[in-house]
C-alpha positions in Angstrom: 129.6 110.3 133.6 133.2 109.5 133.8 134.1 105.6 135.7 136.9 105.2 137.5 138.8 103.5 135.0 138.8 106.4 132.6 139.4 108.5 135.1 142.9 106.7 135.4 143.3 106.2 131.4 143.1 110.5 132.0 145.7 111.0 134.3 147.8 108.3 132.9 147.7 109.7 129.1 148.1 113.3 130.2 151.5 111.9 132.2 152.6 111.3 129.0 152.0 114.8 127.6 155.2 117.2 126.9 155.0 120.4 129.0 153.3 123.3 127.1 155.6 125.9 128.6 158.9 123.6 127.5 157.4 122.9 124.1 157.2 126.8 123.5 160.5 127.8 124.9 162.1 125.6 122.6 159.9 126.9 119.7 160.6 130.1 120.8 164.3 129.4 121.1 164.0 127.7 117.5 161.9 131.1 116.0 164.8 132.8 116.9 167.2 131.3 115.0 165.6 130.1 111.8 163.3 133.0 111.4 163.5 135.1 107.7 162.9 138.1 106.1 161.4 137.5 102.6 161.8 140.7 101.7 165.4 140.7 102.2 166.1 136.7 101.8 164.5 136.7 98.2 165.4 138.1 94.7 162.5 139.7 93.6 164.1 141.4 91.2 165.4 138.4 88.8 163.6 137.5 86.0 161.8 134.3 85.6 164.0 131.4 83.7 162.5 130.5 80.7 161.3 126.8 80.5 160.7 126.6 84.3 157.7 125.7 86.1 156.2 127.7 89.2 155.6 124.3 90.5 156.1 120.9 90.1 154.5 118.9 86.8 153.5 116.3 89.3 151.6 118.6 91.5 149.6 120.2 89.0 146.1 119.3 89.0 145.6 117.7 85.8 149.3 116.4 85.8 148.4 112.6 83.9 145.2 113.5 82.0 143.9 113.3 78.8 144.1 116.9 78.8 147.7 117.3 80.2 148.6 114.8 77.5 147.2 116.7 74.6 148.7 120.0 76.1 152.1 121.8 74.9 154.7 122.6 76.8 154.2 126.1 77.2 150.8 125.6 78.1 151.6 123.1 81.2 154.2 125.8 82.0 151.2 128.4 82.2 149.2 126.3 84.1 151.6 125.8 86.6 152.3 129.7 86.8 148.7 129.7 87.4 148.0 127.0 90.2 151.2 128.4 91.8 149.2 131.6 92.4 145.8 130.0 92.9 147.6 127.8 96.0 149.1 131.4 97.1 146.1 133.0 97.0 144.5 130.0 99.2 147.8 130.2 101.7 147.0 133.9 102.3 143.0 133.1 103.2 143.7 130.5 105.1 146.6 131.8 107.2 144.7 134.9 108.1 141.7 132.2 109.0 144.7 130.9 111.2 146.0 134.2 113.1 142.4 134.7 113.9 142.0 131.2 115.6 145.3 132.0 118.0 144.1 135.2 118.7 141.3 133.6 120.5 142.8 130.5 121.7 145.5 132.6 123.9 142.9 135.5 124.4 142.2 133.9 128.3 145.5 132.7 129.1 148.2 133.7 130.7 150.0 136.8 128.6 153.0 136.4 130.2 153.6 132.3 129.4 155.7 131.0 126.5 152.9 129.4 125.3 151.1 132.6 124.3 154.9 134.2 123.6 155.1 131.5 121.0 151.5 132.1 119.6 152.1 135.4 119.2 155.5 135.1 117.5 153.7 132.4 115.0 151.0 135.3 114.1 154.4 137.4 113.1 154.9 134.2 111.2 151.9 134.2 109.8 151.8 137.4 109.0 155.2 137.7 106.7 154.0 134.4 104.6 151.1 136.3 103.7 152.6 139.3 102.0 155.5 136.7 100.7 152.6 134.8 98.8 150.8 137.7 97.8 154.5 139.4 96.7 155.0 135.8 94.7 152.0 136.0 93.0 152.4 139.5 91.7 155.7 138.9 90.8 154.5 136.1 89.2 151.9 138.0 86.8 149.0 135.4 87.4 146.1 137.1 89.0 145.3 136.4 92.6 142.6 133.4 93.5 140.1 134.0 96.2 138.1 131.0 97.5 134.5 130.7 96.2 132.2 133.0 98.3 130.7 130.1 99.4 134.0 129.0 101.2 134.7 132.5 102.1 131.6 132.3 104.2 132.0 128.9 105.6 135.3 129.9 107.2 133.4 133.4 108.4 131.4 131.0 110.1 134.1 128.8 111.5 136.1 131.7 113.1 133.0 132.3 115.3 131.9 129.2 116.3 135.1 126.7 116.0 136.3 125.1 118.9 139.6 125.3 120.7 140.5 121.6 119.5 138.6 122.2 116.6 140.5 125.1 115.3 144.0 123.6 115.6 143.0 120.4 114.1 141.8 123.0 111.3 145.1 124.7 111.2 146.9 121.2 110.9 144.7 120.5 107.9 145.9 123.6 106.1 149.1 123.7 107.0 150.3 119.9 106.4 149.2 119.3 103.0 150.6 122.1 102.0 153.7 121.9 103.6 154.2 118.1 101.6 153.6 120.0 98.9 156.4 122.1 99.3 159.1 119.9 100.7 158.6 118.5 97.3 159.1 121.9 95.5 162.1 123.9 97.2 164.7 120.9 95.9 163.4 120.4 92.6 165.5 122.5 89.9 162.8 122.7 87.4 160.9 125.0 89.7 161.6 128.7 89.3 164.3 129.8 91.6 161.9 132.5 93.2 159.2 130.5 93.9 161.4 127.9 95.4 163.0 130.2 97.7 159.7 131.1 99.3 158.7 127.2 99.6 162.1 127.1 101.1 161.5 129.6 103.6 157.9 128.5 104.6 159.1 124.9 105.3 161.3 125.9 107.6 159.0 128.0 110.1 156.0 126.2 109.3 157.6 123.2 110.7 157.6 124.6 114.4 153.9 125.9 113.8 153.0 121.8 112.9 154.4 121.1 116.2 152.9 123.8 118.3 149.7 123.0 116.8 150.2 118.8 117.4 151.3 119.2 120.9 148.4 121.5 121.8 145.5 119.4 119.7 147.2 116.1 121.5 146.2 118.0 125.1 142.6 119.0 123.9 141.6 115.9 122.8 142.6 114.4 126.2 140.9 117.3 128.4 138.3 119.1 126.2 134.8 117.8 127.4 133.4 114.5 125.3 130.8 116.7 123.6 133.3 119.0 122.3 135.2 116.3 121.0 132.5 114.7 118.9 131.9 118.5 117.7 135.6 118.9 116.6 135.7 115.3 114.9 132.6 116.5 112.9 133.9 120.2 112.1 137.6 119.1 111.3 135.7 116.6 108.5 134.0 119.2 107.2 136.8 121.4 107.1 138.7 118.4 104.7 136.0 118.1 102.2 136.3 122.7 101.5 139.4 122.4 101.9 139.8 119.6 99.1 137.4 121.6 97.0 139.6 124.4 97.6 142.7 123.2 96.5 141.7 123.5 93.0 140.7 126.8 91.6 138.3 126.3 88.2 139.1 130.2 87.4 142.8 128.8 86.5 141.1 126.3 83.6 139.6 129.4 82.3 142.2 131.5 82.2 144.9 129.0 80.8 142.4 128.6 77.5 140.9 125.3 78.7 137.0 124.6 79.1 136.1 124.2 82.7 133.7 121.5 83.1 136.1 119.4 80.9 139.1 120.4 83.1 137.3 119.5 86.4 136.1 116.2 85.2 139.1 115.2 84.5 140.8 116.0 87.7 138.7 114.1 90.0 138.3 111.3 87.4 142.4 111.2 87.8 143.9 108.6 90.0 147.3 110.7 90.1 145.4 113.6 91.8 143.6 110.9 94.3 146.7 109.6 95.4 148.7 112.8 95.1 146.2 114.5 97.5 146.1 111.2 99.6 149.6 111.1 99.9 150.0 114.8 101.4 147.5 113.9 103.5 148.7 110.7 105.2 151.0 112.0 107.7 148.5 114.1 108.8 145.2 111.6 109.3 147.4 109.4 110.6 147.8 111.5 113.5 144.3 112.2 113.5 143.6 109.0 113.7 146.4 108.2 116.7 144.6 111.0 118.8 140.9 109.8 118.3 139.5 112.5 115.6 139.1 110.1 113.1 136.0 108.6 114.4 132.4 107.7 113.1 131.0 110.5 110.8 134.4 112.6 111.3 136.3 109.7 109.9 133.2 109.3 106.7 133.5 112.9 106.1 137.3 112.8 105.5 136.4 109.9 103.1 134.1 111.7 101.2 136.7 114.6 100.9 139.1 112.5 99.0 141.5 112.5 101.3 141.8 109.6 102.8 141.9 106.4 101.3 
C-alpha cells in the first residue's frame, strides 16, 4: 500500500524526469548527423601493421600476470588479436539479445511517437555493429567466440521473461563496460588502425543508445510496480555476474598455446583485471546505485560478479 507521503515523493521525482518524446527527438536529431556506414567509413582492405595490437596491452585479460610476464611479444600480440575477436563475438550476442528487448519494449506503444522512432532507428544501430564486429573479426583471421551454451541459454531465458526495467538495466550493463573499453582503444596508436576505426565508430552512436537507455530505466524505476522493481534489482545482478564470466573467453587460452586452467587462475587471481573490470564498471553502478537497483541481494550479486568493489 502506498502512504501519502510516497505518493508525493512520486509526483515530485517524476517532475523531475526529462520528457520521453524531447529526449528522442533530440536522439533522433543527433542519429541523423553522426550516424556511419562501416562498410564505407572503414578500410577493409589494408593490411594489418606489423607490431600492433588489436587491443590495448592493458585491456587484455592476463595483461600483469605471471603468464603475461613470461610471454613474448608476438604472443601478447596474438592474444590480443584473439580477445579482440572473443569481445566481438560477445558484442554481436549481446546486441542481438538487445534488438530483441526494444522490439518488445515499444511493441504496445505508440508507433507513431519519437520514442519508438528512436527505438527503431537504435535496432538500425544495432544492427550495422553487428555485421562491423563480425566483418572485424574475419578480417581479423581469429575465429569467432560464442558464449558458453550455458550463457546462450540464460539470455534465451531472459528475452522471454525480462522485465521492461529489467531489460534496459541489462542493456546498460552490456553496453557501458564495453563502451569504457573502447574510449580507451580508438586514441591509442598501438591499436591497429582497423580495429580502432570500428571502436571509433561504435562510441560515437552507442553514446545516444546509453542515454536513451538511462532516461528510460530512470522512469521505470520510478513507476514500474514495487515487485517489479525488486525483480529487476535481482535479474540485473545476475546479469553482472554472466556477463563478467563472459568477458573472458577460455577458448582464446587454448588457441594462443597456453594451458587453460593456468590461464584462468591467473586472471581472476590478478588485481589489474579486478580493478580494470571495476573501473569500466563504475560509471555505470554508480548510476545504479543513484536510481535504487543496487539494493539488498541485487547489490551482493553485483559483488559477487567482481564488478563492484
Amino acid at each position: 500500500m502506498t502512504t501519502v507521503t510516497e505518493r508525493a515523493e512520486l509526483r515530485d521525482a517524476l517532475g523531475l524526469l526529462k520528457d520521453r518524446e524531447q529526449i528522442a527527438e533530440r536522439l533522433l536529431e543527433s542519429s541523423a548527423k553522426h550516424s556511419f556506414d562501416p562498410d564505407r567509413e572503414l578500410d577493409w582492405d589494408a593490411p594489418p601493421i606489423d607490431g600492433k595490437y588489436y587491443w590495448p596491452p592493458e585491456l587484455l585479460s592476463l595483461f600483469d600476470t605471471p603468464l603475461w610476464k613470461k610471454m613474448g611479444e608476438e604472443q601478447r600480440i596474438e592474444l590480443s588479436r584473439h580477445e579482440a575477436a572473443a569481445l566481438g563475438s560477445l558484442g554481436i550476442w549481446f546486441e542481438i539479445i538487445l534488438m530483441q528487448l526494444l522490439v518488445r519494449h515499444i511493441y504496445d506503444k505508440s508507433l507513431t511517437s519519437n520514442h519508438v522512432r528512436y527505438a527503431l532507428t537504435e535496432i538500425a544501430d544495432e544492427c550495422r555493429h553487428s555485421m562491423m564486429f563480425a566483418r572485424m573479426i574475419k578480417t581479423g583471421g581469429a575465429p569467432e567466440y560464442p558464449v558458453s551454451r550455458a550463457n546462450h541459454n540464460l539470455a534465451r531465458v531472459l528475452k522471454t521473461v525480462s522485465t521492461t526495467p529489467g531489460s534496459f538495466a541489462c542493456t546498460l550493463l552490456g553496453e557501458e563496460v564495453l563502451d569504457w573499453m573502447q574510449r580507451l582503444t580508438f586514441p591509442d596508436e598501438r591499436v591497429q588502425p582497423l580495429v580502432r576505426g570500428v571502436t571509433r565508430i561504435h562510441v560515437i552512436e552507442e553514446a545516444r543508445h546509453v542515454r536513451y537507455a538511462r532516461e528510460e530505466l530512470r522512469r521505470q524505476m520510478l513507476t514500474a510496480p514495487r515487485w517489479e522493481q525488486e525483480l529487476t534489482r535481482v535479474s540485473c545482478g545476475q546479469a553482472a555476474r554472466v556477463f563478467s564470466q563472459a568477458f573472458v573467453n577460455p577458448r582464446v587460452y587454448d588457441n594462443i598455446g597456453l594451458d587453460r586452467r593456468e590461464a584462468l587462475a591467473q586472471v581472476k587471481a590478478s588485481g589489474h583485471r579486478r580493478e580494470v573490470m571495476q573501473t569500466g564498471a563504475k560509471r555505470l553502478t554508480d548510476f545504479l546505485d543513484e536510481i535504487g537497483v543496487m539494493r539488498g541481494v541485487g547489490r551482493r550479486l553485483w559483488k559477487s560478479s567482481g564488478l563492484l568493489a
